[in-house]
C-alpha positions as CSV (number, residue, x, y, z in Angstrom):
1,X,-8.4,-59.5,-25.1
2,X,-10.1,-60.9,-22.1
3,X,-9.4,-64.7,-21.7
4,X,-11.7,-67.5,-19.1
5,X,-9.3,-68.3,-16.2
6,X,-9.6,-72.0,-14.6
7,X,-12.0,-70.2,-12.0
8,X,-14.2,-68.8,-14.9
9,X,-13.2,-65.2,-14.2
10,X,-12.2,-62.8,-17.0
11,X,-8.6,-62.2,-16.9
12,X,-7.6,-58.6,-18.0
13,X,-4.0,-57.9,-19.4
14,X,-2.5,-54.7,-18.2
15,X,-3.1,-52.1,-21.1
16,X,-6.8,-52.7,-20.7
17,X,-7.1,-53.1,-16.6
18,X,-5.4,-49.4,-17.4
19,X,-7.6,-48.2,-19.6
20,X,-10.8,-49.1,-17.4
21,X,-9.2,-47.5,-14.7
22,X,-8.7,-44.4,-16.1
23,X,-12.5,-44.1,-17.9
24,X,-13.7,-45.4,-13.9
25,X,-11.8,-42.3,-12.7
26,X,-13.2,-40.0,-14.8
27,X,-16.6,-41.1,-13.9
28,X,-15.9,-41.2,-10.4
29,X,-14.5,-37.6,-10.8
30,X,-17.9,-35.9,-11.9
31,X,-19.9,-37.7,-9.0
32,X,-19.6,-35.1,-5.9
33,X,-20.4,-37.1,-2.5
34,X,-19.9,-41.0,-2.6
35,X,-20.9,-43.3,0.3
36,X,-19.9,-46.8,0.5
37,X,-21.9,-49.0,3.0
38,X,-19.9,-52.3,3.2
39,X,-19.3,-55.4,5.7
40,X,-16.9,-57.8,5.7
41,X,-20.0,-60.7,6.1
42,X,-23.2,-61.1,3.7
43,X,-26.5,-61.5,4.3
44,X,-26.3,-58.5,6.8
45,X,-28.2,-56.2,5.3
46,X,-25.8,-53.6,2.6
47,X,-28.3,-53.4,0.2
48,X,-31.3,-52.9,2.2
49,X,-29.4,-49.8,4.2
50,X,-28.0,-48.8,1.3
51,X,-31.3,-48.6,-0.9
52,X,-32.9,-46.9,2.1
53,X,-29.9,-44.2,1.9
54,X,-30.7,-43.4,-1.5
55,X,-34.2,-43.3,-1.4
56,X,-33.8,-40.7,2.2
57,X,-31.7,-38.5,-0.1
58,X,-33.8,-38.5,-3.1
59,X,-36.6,-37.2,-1.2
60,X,-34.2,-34.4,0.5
61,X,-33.9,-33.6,-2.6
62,X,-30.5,-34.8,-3.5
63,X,-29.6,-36.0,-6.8
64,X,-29.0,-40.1,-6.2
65,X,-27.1,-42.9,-7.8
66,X,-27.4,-46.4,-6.5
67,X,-24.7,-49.0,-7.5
68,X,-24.5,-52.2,-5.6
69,X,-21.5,-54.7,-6.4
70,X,-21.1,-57.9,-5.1
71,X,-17.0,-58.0,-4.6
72,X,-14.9,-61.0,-4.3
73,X,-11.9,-61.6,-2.8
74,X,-10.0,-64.6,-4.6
75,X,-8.1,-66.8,-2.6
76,X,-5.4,-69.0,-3.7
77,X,-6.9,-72.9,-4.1
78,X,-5.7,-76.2,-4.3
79,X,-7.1,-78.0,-7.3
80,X,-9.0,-79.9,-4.8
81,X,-10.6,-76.5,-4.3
82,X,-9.6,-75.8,-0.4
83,X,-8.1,-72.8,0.3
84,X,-4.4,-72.2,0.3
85,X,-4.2,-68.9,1.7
């Protein structure tokens, strides 16, 4: 069951954080190559490199999948909402 957190963010109890993991592997298992374009900072241009990449492969000739995630790293907050580390 996946419950609303005080930050609105779906917490995941362990048997199903498992059971996505394992169905992600398998995917991840039947994809051959896999590039990851990433930076530590947005707004530097990850999507735009990473959209060029794919479309320079599909016309090699190279079978292409484009999947672009935003990913956050949570930090531990106050209930003020500053950053506790």
């Amino acid at each position: 069951m996946v419950e609303k957190s005080e930050q609105s963010l779906p917490v995941i109890d362990l048997k199903e954080r498992q059971e996505i993991n394992l169905a992600l592997r398998q995917c991840m298992e039947k994809i051959g190559e896999k590039l990851l374009v990433l930076s530590g900072k947005g707004g530097v241009g990850k999507s735009t490199v990473a959209a060029n990449l794919a479309v320079a492969l599909a016309r090699a000739g190279k079978s292409v999948g484009l999947l672009d995630v935003v990913a956050r790293i949570l930090e531990n907050r106050d209930p003020a909402g500053a950053a506790t580390g």
